[in-house]
C-alpha positions as CSV (number, residue, x, y, z in Angstrom):
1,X,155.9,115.5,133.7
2,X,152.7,114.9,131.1
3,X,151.9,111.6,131.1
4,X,152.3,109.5,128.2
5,X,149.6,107.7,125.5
6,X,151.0,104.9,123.4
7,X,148.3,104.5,120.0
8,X,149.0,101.1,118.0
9,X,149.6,102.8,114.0
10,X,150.2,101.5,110.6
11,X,152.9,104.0,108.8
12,X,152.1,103.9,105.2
13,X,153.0,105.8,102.3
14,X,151.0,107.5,99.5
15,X,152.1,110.3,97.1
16,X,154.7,112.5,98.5
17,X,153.0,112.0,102.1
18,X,153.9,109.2,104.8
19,X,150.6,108.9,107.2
20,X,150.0,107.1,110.4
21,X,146.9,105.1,110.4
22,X,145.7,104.5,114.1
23,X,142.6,103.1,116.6
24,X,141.8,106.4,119.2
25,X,139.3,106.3,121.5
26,X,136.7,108.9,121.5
27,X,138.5,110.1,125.2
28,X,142.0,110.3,123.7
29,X,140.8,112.1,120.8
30,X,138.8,114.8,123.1
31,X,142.2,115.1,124.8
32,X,145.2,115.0,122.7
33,X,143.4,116.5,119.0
34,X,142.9,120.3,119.1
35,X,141.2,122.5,116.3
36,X,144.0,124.8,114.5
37,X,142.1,128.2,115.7
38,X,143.5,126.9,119.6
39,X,147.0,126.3,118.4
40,X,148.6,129.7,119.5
41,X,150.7,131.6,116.9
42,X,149.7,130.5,113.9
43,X,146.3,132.8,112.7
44,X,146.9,132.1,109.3
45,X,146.2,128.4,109.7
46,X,143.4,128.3,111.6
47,X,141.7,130.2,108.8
48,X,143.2,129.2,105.7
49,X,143.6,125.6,106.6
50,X,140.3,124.6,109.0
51,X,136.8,125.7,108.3
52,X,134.9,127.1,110.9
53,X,133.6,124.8,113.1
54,X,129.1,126.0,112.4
55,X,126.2,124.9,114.5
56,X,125.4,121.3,112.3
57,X,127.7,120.1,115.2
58,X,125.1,119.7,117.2
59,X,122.7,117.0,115.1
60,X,126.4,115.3,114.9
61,X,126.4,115.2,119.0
62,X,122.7,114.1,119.3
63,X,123.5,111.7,116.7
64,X,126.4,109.8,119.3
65,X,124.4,110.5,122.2
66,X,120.9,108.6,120.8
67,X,121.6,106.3,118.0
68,X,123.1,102.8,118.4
69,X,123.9,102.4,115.2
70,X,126.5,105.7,115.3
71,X,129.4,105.5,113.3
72,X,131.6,108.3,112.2
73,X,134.4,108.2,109.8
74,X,138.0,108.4,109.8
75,X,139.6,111.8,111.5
76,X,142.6,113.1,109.6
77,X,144.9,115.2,112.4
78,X,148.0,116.8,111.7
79,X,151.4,117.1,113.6
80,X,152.1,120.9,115.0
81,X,155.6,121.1,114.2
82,X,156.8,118.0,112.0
83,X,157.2,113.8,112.4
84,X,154.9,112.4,115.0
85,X,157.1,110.5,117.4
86,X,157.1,107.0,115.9
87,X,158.7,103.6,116.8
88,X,158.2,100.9,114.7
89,X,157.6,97.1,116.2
90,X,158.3,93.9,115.1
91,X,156.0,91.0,116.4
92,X,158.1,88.0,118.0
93,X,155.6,84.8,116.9
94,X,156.5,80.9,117.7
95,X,157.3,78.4,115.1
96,X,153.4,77.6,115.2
97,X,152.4,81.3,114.5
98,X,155.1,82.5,112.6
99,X,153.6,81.5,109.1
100,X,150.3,83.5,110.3
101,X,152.3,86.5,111.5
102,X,154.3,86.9,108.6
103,X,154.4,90.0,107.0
104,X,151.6,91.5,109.6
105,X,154.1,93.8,111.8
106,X,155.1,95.3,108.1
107,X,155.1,99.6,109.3
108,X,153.5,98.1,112.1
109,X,154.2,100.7,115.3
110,X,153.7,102.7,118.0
111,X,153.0,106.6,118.2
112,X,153.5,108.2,121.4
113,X,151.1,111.5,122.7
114,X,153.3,112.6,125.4
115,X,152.6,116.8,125.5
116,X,155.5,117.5,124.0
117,X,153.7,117.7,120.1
118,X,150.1,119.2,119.2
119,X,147.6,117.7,117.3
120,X,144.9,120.0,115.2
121,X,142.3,117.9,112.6
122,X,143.1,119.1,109.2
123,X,139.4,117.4,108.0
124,X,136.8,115.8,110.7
125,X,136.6,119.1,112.7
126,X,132.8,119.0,113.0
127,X,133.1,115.2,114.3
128,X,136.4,116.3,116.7
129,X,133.9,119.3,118.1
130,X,130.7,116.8,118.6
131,X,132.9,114.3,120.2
132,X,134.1,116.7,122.4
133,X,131.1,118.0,123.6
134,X,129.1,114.0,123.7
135,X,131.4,112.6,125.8
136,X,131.0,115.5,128.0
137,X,127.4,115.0,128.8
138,X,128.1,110.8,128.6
139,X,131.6,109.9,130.0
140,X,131.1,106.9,129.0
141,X,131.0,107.4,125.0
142,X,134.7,107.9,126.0
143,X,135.5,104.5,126.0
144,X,134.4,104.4,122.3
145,X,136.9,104.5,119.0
146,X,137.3,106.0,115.8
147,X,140.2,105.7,113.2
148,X,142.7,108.5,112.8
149,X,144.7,109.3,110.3
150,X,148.4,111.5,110.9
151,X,150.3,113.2,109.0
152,X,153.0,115.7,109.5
153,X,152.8,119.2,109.4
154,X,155.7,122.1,109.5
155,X,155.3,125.2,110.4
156,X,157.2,127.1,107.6
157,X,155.8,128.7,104.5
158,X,156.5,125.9,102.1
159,X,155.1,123.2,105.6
160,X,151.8,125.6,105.4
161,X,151.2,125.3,101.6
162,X,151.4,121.7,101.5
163,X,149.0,121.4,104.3
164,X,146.7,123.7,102.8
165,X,146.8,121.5,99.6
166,X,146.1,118.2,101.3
167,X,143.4,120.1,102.8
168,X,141.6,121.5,100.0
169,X,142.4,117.9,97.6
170,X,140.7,116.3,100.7
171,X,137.3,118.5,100.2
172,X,137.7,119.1,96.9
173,X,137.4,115.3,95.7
174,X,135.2,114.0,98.9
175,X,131.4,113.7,97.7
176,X,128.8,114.0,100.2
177,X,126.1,111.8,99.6
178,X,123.0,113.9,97.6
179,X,119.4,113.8,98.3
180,X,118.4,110.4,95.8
181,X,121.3,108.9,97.7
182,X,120.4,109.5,101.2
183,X,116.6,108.0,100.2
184,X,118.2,105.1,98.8
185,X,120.6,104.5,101.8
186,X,119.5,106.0,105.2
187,X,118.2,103.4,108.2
188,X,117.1,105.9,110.1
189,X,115.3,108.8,108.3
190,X,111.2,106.7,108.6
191,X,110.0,108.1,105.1
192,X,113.1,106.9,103.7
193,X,112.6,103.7,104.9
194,X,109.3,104.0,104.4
195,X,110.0,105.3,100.7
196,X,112.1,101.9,100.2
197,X,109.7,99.6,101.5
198,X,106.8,101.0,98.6
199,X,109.0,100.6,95.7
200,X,109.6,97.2,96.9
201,X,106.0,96.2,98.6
202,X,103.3,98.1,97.4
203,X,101.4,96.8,94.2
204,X,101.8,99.5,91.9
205,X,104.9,101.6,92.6
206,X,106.8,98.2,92.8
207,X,106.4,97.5,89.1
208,X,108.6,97.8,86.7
209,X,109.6,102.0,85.5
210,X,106.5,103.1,87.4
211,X,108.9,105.2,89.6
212,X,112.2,106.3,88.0
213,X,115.2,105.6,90.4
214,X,118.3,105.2,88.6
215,X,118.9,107.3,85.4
216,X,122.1,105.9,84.5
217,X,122.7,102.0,85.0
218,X,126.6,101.3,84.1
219,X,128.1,97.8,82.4
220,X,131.2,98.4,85.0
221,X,128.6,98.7,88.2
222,X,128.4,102.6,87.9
223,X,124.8,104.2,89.2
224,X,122.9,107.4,89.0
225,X,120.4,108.0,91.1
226,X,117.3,109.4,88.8
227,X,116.8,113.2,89.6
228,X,113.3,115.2,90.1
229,X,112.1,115.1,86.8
230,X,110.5,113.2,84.2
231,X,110.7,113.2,80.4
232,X,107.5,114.0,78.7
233,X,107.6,110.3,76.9
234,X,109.0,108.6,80.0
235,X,107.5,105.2,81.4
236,X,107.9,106.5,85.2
237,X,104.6,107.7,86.8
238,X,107.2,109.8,89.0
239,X,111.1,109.4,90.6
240,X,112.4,108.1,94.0
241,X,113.2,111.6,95.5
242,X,109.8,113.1,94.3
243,X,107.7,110.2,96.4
244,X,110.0,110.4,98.9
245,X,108.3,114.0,99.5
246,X,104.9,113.0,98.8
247,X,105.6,110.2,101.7
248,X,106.6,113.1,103.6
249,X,103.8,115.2,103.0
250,X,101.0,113.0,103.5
251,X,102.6,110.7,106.1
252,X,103.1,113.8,108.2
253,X,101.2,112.2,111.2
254,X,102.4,108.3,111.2
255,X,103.1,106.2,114.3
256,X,106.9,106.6,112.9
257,X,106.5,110.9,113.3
258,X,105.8,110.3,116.8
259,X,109.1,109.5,117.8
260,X,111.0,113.0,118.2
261,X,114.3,111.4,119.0
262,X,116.9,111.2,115.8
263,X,117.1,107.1,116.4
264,X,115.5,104.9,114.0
265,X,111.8,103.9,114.6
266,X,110.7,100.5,116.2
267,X,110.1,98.2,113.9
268,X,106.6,97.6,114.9
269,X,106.1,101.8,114.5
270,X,107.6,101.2,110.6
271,X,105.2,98.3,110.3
272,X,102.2,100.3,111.5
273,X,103.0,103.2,109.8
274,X,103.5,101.5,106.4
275,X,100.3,99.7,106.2
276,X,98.7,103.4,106.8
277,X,100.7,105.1,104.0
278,X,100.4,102.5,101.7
279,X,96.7,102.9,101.8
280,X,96.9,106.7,101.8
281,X,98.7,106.1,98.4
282,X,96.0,103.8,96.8
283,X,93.2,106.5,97.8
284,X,95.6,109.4,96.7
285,X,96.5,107.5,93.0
286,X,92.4,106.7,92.3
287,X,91.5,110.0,93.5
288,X,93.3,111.9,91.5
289,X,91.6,111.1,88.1
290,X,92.1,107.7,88.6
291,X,95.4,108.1,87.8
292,X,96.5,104.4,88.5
293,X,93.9,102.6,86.5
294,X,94.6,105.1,83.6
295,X,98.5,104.4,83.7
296,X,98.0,100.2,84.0
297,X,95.8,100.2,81.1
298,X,97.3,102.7,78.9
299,X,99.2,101.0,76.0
300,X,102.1,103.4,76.6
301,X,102.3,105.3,80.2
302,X,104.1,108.5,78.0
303,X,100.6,108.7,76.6
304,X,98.7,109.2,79.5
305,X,100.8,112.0,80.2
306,X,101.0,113.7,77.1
307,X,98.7,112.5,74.7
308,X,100.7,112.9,71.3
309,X,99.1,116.3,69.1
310,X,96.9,116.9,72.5
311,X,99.2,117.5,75.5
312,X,96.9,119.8,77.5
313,X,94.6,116.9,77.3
314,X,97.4,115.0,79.7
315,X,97.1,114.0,83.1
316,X,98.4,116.3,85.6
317,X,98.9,113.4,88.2
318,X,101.4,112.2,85.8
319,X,103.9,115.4,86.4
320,X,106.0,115.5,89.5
321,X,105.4,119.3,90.1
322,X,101.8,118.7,90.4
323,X,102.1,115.9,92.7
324,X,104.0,117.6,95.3
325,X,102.0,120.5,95.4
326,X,98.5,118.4,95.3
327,X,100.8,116.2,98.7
328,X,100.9,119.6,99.9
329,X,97.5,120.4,99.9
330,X,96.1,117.2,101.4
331,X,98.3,117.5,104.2
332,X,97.4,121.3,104.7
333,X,93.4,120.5,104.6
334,X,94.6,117.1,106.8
335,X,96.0,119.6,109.5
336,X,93.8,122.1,109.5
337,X,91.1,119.0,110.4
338,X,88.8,121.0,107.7
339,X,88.1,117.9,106.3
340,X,88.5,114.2,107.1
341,X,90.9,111.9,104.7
342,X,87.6,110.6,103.1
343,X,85.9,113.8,102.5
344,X,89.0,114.7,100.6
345,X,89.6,112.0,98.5
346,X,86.0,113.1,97.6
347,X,86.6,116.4,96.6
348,X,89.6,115.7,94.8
349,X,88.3,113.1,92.3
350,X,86.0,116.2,90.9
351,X,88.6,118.1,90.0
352,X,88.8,118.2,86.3
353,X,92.1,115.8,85.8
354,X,93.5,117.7,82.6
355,X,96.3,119.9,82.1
356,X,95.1,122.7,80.4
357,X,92.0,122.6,82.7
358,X,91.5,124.6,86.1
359,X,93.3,124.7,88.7
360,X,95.8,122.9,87.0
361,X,96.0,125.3,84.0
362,X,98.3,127.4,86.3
363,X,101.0,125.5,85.2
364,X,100.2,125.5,81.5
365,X,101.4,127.5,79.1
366,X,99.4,127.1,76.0
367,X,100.4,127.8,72.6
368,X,99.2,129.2,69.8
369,X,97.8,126.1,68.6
370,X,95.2,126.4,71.3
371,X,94.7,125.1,74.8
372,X,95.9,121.1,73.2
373,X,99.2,122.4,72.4
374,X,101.9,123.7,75.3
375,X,104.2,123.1,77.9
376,X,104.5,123.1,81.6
377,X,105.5,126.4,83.4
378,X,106.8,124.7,86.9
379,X,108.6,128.1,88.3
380,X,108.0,129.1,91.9
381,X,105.2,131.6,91.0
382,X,103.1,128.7,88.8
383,X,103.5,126.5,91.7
384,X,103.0,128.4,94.5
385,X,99.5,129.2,92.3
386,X,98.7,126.0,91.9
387,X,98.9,125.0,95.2
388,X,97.0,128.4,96.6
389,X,94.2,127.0,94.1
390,X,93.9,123.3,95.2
391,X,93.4,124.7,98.5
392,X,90.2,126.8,97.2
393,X,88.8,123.9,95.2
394,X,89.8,121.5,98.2
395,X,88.5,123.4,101.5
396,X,88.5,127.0,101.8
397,X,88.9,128.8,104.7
398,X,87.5,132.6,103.8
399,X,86.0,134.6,101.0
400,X,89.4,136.7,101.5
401,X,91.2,133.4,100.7
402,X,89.1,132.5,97.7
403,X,89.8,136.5,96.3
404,X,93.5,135.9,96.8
405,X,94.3,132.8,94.7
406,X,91.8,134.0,91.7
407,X,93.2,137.6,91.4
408,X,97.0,135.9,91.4
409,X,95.9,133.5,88.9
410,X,94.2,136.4,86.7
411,X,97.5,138.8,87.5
412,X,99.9,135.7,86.4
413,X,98.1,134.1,83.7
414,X,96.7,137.1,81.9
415,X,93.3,135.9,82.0
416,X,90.1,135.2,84.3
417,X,89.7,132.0,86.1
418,X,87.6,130.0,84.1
419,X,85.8,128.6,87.1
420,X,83.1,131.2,88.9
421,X,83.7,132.6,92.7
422,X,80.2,131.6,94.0
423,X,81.4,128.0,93.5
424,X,84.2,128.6,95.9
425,X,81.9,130.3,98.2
426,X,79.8,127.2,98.7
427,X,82.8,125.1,99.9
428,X,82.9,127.5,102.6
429,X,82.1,126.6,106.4
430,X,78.7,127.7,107.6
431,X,79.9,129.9,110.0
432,X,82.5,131.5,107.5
433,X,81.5,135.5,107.7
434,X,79.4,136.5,104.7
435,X,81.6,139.6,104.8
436,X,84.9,139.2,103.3
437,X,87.8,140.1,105.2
């Protein structure tokens, strides 16, 4: 005879459903809650009903087996075949307790796994697998719990269709967090945190509109995050999730990175790592056409970026397609060990820092005004362009390099670079071949 499992549960009512809500450890759950594919007879359900089960399981598992801070949310299971088996309790309290007690044991029962009923999650079926296979390497995450939610399910036509429905309502109105949101919220991604802490610390990108993070600021509490990009007359030097990749890029090789496991640096790591970055981002904004000193003395930040009746006259530093490219460039010079973090700085405060100038021009699109007048062409080819360029003005590797980026730009922008290949040449390494190959 299978053993029995009595779960406390709350029966409640919402809608047309009536649903169990109920403490499971992470064991019981591995043992009693199936996925719909394994419950026999029924192909329809398992693939109109349950999504298959894909490989992000396995960050989900790592995640329980390495983090202390794990947490997952609610599992919603259904019944294979109707009612769970319910029996509701009342709680017996003294004359002392009884005012406490009152009205606690309202719906307040027991639901009993005993074999004799199957269990399949109707939403959670990427938590139910990584459970599964956690507690199988660690026994003792067995002991651990998560909330379930129950509901019935009948296996009829009409019992199928209303599944299905509460299934798709579920996914159709739950909202996983986006990228802006995950910057503003995650403890354990280290440039997120490290993102956070320079927008609260560090002595420019702390003050006020200097980096757009919310677009939308409600009366009634309601926030949007700012997205990737920036109005041509706009305060913001740049937005959250923009830095947030520049962090990445140039903080590629922090005491934070070192870490490999999924769990949330050391403190002492965060601290290290910050006072690193933070510099990194004071050479970074004064290298690049001292960008910083520009913006704070500017009467109007907007201008800086497009001066009004002279916009290719604008600062390039100031638009967030050309600073994740120019991030992308410093890190690929950084790792490369072509040059040292001083030595670059160098060479990128001679670049010319104007829009319509080169290598920036590659984003421009000039009108016929003249090269003052235009607007910026940020499409993968423009800045896949740009950042082949910086890398030729920066620290290039080969004559066959140098060729490359000035026959795309000539083949995409319709004209010659403005900017002569024996310059590139001398940036070369002295034992670069004189042949190109």
């Amino acid at each position: 005879m299978a053993s029995k499992t009595f779960v406390p549960a709350f029966k409640a009512q919402v809608g047309n459903w009536t649903y169990y809500s109920c403490l499971m450890s992470y064991a019981q759950v591995a043992r009693e809650v199936n996925f719909a594919h394994e419950l026999g007879g029924n192909q329809d359900l398992g693939t109109m009903i349950q999504r298959g089960v894909g490989t992000r399981t396995s960050q989900i598992t790592e995640y329980l087996l390495t983090n202390e801070n794990r947490f997952l949310g609610a599992i919603i299971i259904a019944v294979w075949g109707g009612d769970p088996n319910y029996l509701e309790l009342t709680m017996d309290a003294d004359a002392e307790n009884q005012a406490v007690l009152a009205g606690l044991d309202r719906n307040f029962g027991v639901l009993t796994f005993d074999g004799t009923q199957q269990f399949f999650a109707l939403d959670g079926q990427h938590r139910l697998k990584a459970i599964k296979d956690a507690i199988k390497r660690d026994p003792d995450l067995g002991g651990e719990d998560i909330n379930v939610i129950v509901v019935p399910h009948f296996d009829t036509p009409d019992g199928r269709r209303r599944t299905r429905r509460l299934f798709t309502n579920i996914n159709r109105n739950a909202k996983s967090t986006n990228a802006q949101e995950n910057i503003a919220l995650d403890e354990d991604d280290s440039f997120a945190i490290l993102t956070r802490q320079l927008l609260d610390e560090h002595p420019f990108l702390s003050r006020d509109k200097v980096v757009s993070v919310f677009s939308k600021v409600g009366q009634d509490g309601e926030l949007v995050l700012a997205s990737r990009s920036i109005g041509t007359r706009s305060p913001a030097w740049s937005a959250i999730s923009v830095l947030y990749d520049i962090v990445k890029e140039i903080g590629f090789d922090l005491p934070c990175t070192l870490n490999e496991s999924k769990q949330r640096a050391t403190d002492e790591l965060l601290d290290q790592s910050y006072d690193l970055l933070a510099a990194r981002i004071q050479d970074l904004l004064d290298s690049c056409g001292n960008l910083r000193q520009r913006y704070l003395a500017a009467q109007t930040p907007g201008d800086v970026r497009a001066p009004k009746g002279r916009d290719g006259a604008g600062h390039p530093f100031m638009r967030p397609a050309v600073q994740v490219q120019v991030a992308k460039a410093v890190r690929h010079v950084l790792e490369q060990e072509t040059l040292t973090w001083d030595e670059l700085m160098k060479r990128l405060s001679t670049l010319s820092w104007k829009m319509s100038a080169a290598p920036f021009s590659s984003m421009w699109i000039e009108t016929p005004e003249g090269r003052q007048q235009g607007k910026m062409a940020s499409g993968k080819d423009h800045t896949q362009l740009l950042y082949d360029l910086l890398l030729i003005h920066l620290a290039p590797r080969s004559k066959a390099q140098i060729s490359r980026a000035l026959r795309s730009y000539s083949d995409l922008m319709k004209s010659k670079y403005p900017i002569a290949v024996e310059e590139f040449n001398s940036l070369l390494p002295a034992d670069t071949d004189s042949v190109p190959n």
